[in-house]
MARTI-41950 format. One record per residue: x, z, y of N, C-alpha, C in turn; residue in three letters; chain; residue number from 1. Coordinates in Angstrom, 3 decimals. Layout:
<nX = X, nZ = Z, nY = Y, caX = X, caZ = Z, caY = Y, cX = X, cZ = Z, cY = Y, code = Ala, unit = A, pos = NUM>
...
This chain:
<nX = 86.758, nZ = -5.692, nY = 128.114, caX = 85.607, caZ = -4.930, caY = 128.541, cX = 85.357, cZ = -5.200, cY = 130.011, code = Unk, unit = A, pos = 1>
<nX = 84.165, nZ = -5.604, nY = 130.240, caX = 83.557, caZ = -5.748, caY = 131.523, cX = 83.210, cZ = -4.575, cY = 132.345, code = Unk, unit = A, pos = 2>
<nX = 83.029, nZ = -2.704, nY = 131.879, caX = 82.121, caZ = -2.055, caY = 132.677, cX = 83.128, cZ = -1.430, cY = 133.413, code = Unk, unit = A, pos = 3>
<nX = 82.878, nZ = -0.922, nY = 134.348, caX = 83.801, caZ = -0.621, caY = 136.050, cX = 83.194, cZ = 0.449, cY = 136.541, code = Unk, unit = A, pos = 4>
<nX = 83.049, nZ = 0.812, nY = 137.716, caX = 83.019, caZ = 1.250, caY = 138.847, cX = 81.851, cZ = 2.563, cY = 138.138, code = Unk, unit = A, pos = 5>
<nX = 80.468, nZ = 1.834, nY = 137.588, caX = 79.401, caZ = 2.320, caY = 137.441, cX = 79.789, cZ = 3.233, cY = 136.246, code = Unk, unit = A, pos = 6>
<nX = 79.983, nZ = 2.978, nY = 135.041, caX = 80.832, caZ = 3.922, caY = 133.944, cX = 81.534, cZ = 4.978, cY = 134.398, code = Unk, unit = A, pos = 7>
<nX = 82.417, nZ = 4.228, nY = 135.071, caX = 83.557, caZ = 5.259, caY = 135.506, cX = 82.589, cZ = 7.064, cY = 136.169, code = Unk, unit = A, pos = 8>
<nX = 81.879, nZ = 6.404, nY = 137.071, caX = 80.809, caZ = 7.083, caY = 137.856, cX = 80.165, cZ = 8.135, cY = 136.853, code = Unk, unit = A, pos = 9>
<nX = 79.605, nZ = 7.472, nY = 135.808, caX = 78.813, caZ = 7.756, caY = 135.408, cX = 79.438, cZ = 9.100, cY = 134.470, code = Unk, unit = A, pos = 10>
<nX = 80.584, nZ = 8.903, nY = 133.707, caX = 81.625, caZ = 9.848, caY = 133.120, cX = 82.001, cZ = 10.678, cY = 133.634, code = Unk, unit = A, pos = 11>
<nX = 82.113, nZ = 10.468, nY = 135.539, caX = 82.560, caZ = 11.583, caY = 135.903, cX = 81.585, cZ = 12.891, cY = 136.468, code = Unk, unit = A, pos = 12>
<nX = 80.570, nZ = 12.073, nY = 136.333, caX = 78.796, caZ = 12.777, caY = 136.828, cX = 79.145, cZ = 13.986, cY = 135.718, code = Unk, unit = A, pos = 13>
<nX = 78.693, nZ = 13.140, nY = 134.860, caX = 78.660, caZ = 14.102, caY = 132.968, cX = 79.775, cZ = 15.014, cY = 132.552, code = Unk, unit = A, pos = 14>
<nX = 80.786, nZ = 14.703, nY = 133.365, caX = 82.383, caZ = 15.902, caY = 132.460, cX = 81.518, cZ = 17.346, cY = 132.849, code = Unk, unit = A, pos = 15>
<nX = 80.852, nZ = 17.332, nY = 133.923, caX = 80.149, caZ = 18.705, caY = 134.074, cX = 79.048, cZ = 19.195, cY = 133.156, code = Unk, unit = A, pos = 16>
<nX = 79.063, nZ = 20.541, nY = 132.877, caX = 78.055, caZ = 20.332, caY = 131.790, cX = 76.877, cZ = 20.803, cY = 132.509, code = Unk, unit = A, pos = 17>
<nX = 76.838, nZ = 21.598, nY = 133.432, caX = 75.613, caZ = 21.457, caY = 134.348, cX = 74.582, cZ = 20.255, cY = 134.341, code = Unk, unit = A, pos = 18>
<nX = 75.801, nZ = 19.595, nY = 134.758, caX = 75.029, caZ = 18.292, caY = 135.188, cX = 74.615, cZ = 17.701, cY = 133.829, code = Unk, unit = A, pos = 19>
<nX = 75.026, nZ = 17.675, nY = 132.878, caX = 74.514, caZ = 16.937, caY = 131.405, cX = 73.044, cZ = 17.830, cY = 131.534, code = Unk, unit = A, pos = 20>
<nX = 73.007, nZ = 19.275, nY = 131.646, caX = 71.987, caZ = 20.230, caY = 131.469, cX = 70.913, cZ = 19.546, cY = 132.277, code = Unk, unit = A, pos = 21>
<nX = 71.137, nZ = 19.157, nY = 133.550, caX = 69.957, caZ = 18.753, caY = 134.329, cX = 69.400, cZ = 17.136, cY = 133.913, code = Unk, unit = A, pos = 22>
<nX = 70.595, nZ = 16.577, nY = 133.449, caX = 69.738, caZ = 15.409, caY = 132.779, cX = 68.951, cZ = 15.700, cY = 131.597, code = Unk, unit = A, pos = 23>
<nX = 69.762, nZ = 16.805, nY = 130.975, caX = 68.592, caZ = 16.939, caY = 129.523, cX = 67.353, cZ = 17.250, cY = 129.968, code = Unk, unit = A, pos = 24>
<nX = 67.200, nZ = 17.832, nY = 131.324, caX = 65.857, caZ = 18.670, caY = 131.245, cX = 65.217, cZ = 17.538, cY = 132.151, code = Unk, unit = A, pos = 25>
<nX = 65.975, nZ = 16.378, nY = 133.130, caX = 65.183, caZ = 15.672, caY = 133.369, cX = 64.671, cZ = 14.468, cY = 132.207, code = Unk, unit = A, pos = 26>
<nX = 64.876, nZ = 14.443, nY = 131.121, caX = 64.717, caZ = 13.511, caY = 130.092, cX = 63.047, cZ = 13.803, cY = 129.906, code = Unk, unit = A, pos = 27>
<nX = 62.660, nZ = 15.243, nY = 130.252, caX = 61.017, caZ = 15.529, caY = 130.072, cX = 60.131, cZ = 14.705, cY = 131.132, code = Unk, unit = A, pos = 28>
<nX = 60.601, nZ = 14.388, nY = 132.318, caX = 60.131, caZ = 14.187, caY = 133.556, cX = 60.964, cZ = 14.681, cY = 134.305, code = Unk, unit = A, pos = 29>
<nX = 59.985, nZ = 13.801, nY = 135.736, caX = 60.595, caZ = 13.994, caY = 137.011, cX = 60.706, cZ = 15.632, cY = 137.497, code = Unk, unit = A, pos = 30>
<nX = 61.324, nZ = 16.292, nY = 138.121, caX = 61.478, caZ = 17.504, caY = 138.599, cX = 62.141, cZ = 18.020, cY = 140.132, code = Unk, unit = A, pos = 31>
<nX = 61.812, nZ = 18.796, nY = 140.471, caX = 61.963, caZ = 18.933, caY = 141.721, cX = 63.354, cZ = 19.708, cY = 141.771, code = Unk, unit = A, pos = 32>
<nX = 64.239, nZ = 20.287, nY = 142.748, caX = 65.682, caZ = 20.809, caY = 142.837, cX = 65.362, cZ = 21.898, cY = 142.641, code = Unk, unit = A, pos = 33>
<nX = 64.176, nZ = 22.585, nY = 143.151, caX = 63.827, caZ = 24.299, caY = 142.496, cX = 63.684, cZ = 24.178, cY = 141.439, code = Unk, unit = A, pos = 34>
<nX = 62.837, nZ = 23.763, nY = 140.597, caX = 62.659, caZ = 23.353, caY = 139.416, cX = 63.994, cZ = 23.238, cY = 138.068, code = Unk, unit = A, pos = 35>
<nX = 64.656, nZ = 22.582, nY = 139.092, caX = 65.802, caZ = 22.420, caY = 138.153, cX = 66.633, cZ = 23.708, cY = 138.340, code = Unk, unit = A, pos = 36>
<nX = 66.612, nZ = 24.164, nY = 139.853, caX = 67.820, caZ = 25.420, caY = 139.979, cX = 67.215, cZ = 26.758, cY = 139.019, code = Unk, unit = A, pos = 37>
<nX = 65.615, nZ = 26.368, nY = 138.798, caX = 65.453, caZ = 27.911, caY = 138.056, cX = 66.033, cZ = 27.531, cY = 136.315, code = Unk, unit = A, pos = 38>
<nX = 65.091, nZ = 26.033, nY = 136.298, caX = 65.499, caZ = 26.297, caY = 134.220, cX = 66.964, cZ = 26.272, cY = 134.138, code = Unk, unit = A, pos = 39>
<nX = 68.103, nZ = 26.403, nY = 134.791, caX = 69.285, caZ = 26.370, caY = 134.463, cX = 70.141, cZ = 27.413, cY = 135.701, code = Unk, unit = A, pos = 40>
<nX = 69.220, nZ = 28.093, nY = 135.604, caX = 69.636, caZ = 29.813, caY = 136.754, cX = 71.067, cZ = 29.522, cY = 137.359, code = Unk, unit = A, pos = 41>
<nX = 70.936, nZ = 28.475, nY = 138.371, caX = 72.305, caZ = 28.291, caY = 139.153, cX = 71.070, cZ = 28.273, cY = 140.701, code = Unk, unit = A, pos = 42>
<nX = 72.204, nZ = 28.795, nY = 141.523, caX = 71.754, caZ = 28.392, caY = 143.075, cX = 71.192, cZ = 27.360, cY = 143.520, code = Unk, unit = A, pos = 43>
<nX = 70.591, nZ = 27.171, nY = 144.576, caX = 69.751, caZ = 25.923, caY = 144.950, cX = 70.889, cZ = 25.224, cY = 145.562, code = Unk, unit = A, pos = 44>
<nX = 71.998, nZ = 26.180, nY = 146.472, caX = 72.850, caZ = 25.508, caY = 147.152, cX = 73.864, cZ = 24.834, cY = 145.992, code = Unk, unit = A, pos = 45>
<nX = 73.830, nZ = 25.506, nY = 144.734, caX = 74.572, caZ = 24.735, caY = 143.824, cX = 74.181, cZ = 23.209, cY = 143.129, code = Unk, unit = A, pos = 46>
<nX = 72.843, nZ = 23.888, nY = 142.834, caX = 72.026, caZ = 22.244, caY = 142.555, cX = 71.784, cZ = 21.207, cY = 143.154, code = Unk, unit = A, pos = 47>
<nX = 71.661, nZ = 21.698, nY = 144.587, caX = 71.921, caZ = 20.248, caY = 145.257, cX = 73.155, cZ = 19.366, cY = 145.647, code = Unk, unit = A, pos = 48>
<nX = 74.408, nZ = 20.411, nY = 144.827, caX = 75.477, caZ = 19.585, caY = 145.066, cX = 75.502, cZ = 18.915, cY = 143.705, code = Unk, unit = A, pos = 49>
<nX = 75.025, nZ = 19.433, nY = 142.504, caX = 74.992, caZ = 18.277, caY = 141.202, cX = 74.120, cZ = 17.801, cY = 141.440, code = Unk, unit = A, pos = 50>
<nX = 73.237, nZ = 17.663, nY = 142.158, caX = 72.216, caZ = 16.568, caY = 142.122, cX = 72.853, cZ = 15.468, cY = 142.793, code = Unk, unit = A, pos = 51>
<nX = 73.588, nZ = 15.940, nY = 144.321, caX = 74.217, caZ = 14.909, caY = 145.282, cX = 75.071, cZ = 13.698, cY = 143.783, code = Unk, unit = A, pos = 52>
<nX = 76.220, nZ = 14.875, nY = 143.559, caX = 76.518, caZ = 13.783, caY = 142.398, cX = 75.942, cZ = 12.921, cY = 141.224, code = Unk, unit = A, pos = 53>
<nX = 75.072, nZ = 12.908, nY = 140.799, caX = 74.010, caZ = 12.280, caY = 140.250, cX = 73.401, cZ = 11.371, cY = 141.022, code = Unk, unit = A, pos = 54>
<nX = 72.809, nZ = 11.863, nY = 141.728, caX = 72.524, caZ = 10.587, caY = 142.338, cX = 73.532, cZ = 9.034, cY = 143.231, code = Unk, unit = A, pos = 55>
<nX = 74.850, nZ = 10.428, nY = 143.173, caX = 76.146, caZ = 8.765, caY = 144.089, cX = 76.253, cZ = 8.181, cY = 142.708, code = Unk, unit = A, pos = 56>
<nX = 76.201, nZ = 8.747, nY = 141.157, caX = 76.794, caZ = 8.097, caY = 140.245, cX = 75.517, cZ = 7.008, cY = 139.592, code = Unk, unit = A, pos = 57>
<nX = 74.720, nZ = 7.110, nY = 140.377, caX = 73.472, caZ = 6.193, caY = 140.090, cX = 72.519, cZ = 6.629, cY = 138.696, code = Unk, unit = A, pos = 58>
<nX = 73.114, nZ = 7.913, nY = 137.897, caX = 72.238, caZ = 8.349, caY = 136.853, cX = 71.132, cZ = 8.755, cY = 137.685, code = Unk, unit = A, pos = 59>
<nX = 70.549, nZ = 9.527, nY = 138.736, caX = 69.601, caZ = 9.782, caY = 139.035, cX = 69.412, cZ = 9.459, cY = 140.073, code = Unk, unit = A, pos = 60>
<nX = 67.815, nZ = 9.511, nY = 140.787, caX = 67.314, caZ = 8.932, caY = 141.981, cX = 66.396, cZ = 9.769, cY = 142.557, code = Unk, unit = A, pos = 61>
<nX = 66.171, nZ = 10.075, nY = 143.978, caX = 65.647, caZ = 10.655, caY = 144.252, cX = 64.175, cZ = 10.246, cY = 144.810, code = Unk, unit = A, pos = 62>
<nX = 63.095, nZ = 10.597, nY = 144.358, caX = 61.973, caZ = 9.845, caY = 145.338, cX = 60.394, cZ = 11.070, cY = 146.116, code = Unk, unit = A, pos = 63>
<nX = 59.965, nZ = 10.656, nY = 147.019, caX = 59.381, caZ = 11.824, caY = 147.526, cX = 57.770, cZ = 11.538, cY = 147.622, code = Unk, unit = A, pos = 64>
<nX = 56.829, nZ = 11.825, nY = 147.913, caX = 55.432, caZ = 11.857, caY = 147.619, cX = 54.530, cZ = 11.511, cY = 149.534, code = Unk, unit = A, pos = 65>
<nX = 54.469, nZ = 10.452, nY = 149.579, caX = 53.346, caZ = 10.190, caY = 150.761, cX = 52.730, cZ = 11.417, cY = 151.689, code = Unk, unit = A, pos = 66>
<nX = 52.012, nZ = 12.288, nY = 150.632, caX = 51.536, caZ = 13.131, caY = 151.406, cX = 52.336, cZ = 14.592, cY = 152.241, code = Unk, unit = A, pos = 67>
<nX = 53.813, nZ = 14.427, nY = 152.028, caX = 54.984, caZ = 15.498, caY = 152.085, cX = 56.135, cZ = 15.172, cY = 151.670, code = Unk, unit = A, pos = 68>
<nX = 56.881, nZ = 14.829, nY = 153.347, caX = 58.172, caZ = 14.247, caY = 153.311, cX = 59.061, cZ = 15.406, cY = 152.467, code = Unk, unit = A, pos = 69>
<nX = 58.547, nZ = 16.673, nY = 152.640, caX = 59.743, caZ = 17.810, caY = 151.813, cX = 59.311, cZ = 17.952, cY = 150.419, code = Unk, unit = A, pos = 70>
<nX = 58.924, nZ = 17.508, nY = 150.026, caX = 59.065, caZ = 17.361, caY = 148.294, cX = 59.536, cZ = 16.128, cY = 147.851, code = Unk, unit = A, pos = 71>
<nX = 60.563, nZ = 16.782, nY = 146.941, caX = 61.371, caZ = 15.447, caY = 146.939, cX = 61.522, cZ = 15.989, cY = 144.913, code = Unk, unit = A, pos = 72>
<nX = 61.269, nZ = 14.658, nY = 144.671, caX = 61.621, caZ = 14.766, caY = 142.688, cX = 62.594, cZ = 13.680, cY = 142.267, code = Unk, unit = A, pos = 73>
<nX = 63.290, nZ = 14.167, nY = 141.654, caX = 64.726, caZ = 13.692, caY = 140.837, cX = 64.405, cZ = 13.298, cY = 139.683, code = Unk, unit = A, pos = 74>
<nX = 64.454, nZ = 12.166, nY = 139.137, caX = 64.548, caZ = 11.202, caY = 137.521, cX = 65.322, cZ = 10.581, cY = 137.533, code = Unk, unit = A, pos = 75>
<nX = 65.453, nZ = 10.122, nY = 135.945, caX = 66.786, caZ = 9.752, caY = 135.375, cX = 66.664, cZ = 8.233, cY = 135.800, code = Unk, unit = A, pos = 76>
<nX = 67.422, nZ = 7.574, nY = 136.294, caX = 67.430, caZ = 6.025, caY = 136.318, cX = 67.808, cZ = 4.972, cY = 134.705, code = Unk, unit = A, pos = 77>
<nX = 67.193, nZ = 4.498, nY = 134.481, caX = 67.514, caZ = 3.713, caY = 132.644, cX = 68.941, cZ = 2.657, cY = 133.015, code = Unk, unit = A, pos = 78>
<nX = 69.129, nZ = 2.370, nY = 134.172, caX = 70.160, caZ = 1.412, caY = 134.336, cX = 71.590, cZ = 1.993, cY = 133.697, code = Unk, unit = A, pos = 79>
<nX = 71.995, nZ = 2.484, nY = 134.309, caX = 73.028, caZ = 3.503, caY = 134.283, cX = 73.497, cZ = 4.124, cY = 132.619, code = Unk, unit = A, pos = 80>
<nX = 72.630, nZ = 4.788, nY = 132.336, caX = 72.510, caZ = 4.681, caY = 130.861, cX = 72.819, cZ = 3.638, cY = 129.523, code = Unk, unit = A, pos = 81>
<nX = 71.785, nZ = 2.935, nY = 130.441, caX = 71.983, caZ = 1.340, caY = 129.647, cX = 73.584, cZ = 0.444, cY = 129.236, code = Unk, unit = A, pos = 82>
<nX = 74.312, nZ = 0.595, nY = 130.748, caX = 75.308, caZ = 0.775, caY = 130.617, cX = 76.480, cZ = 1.658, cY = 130.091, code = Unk, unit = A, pos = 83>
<nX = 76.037, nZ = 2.528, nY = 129.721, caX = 76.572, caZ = 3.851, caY = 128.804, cX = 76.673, cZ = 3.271, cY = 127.494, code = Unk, unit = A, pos = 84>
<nX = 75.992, nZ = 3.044, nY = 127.382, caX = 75.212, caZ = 2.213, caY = 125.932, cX = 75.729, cZ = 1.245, cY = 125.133, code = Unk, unit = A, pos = 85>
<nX = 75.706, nZ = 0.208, nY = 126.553, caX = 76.480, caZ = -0.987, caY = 126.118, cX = 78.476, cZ = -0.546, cY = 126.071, code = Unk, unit = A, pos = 86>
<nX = 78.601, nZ = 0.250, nY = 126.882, caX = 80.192, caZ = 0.224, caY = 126.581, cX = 80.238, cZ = 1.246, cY = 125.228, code = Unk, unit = A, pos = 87>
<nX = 79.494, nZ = 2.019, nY = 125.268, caX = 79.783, caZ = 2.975, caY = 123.943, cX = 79.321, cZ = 1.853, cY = 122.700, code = Unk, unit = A, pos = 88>
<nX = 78.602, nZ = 1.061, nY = 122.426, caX = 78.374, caZ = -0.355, caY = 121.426, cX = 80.022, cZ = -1.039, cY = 121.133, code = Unk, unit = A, pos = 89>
<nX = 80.729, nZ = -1.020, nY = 122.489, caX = 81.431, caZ = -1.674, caY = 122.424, cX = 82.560, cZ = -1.850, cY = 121.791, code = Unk, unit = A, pos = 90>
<nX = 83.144, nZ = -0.118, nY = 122.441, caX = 83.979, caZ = 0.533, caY = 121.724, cX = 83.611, cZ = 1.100, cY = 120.411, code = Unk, unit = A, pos = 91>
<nX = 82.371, nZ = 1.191, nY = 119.861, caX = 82.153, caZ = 1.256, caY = 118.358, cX = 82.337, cZ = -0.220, cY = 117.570, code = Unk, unit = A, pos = 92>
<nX = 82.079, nZ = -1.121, nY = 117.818, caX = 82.059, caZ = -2.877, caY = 117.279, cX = 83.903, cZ = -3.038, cY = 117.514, code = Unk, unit = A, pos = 93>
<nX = 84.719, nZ = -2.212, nY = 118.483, caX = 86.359, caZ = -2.941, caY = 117.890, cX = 86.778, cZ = -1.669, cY = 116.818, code = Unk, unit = A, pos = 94>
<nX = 86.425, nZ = -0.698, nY = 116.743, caX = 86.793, caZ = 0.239, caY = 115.760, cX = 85.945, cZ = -0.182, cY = 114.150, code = Unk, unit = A, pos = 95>
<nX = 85.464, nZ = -0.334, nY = 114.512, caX = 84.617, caZ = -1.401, caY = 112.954, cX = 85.104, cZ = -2.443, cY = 112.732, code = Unk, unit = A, pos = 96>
<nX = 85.346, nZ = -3.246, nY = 113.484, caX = 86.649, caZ = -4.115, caY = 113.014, cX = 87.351, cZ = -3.886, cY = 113.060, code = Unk, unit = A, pos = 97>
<nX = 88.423, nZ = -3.031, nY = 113.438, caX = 89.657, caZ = -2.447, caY = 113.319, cX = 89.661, cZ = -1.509, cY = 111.733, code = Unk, unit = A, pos = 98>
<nX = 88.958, nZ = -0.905, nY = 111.267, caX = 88.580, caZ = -0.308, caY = 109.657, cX = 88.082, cZ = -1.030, cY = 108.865, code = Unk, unit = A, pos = 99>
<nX = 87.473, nZ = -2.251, nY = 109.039, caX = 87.246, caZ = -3.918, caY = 108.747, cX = 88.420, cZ = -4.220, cY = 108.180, code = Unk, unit = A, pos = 100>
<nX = 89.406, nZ = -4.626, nY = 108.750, caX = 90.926, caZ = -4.886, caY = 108.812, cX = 91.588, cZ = -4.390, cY = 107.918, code = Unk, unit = A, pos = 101>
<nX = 91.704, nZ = -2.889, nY = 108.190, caX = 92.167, caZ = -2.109, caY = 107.397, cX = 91.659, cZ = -2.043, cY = 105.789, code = Unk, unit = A, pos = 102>
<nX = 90.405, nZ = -1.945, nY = 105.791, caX = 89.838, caZ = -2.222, caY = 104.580, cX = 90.379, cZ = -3.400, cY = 103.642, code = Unk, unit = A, pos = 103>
<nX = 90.568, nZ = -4.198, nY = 104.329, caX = 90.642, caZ = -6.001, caY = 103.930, cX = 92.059, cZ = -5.670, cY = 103.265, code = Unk, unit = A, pos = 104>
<nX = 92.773, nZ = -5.336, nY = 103.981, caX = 94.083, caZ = -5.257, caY = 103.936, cX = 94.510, cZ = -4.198, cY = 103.020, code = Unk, unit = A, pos = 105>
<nX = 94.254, nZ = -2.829, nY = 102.856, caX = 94.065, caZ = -2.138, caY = 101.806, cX = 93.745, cZ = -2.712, cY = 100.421, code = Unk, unit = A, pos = 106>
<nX = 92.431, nZ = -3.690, nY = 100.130, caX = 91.955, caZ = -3.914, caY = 98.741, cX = 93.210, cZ = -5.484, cY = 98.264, code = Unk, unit = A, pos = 107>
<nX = 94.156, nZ = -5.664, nY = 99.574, caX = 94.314, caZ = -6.783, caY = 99.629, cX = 95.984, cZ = -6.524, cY = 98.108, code = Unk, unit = A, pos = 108>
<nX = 96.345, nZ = -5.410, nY = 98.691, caX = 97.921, caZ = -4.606, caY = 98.501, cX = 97.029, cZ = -3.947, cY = 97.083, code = Unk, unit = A, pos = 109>
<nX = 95.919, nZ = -3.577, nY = 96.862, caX = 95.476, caZ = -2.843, caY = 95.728, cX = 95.591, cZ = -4.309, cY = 94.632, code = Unk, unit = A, pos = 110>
<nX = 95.204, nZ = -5.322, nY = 94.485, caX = 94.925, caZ = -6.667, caY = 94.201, cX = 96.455, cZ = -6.904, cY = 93.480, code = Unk, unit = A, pos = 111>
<nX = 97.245, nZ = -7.088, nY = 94.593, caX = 99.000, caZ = -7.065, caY = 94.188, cX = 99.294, cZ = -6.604, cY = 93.572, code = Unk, unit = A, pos = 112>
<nX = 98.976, nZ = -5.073, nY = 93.088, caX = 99.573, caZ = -4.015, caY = 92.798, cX = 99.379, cZ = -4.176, cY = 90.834, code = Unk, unit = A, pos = 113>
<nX = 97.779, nZ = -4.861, nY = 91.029, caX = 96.946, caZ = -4.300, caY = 89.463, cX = 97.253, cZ = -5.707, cY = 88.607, code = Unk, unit = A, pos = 114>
């Protein structure tokens, strides 16, 4: 397996379930840190510390609007994910061959037997 640093990141973003909560609700759209601190009734000073983490683990990004440096909206980045994706593929494709195997080998001893 190739995935590193970014996985790792990314697993440790998510063990929180807060933080899973604020990705579910950013899955609708972009949203602002009030926004998020009300639909999931935690502190603002709390949300901006799961957001901080979200965004070091590269699931989310922060970006802000031309006309007002203090509004700032949080979305999900697809990279990050993507990579979720591909290692969870991964580790499903050796356990399918690993019950592959087993299978083979099971009908193999049934064969002997009859």
């Amino acid at each position: 397996m190739r995935h590193g640093a970014g996985v790792d990141a990314a697993f440790t973003a998510l063990a929180d379930p807060a933080r899973r909560a604020v990705v579910e609700r950013l899955r609708a759209g972009p949203a602002r840190a009030g926004e998020l601190a009300r639909a999931l009734a935690v502190s603002a000073p709390r949300m901006s510390q799961h957001l901080r983490v979200l965004r070091r683990s590269g699931l989310v990004e922060e970006t802000g609007i031309d006309d007002d440096a203090r509004v700032r909206f949080y979305r999900l980045r697809r990279e990050p994910f993507a990579a979720l994706r591909s290692w969870s593929e991964e580790i499903e494709a050796f356990w399918e061959e690993e019950l592959g195997a087993f299978k083979r080998y099971a009908e193999r001893r049934v064969r002997r037997r009859g």
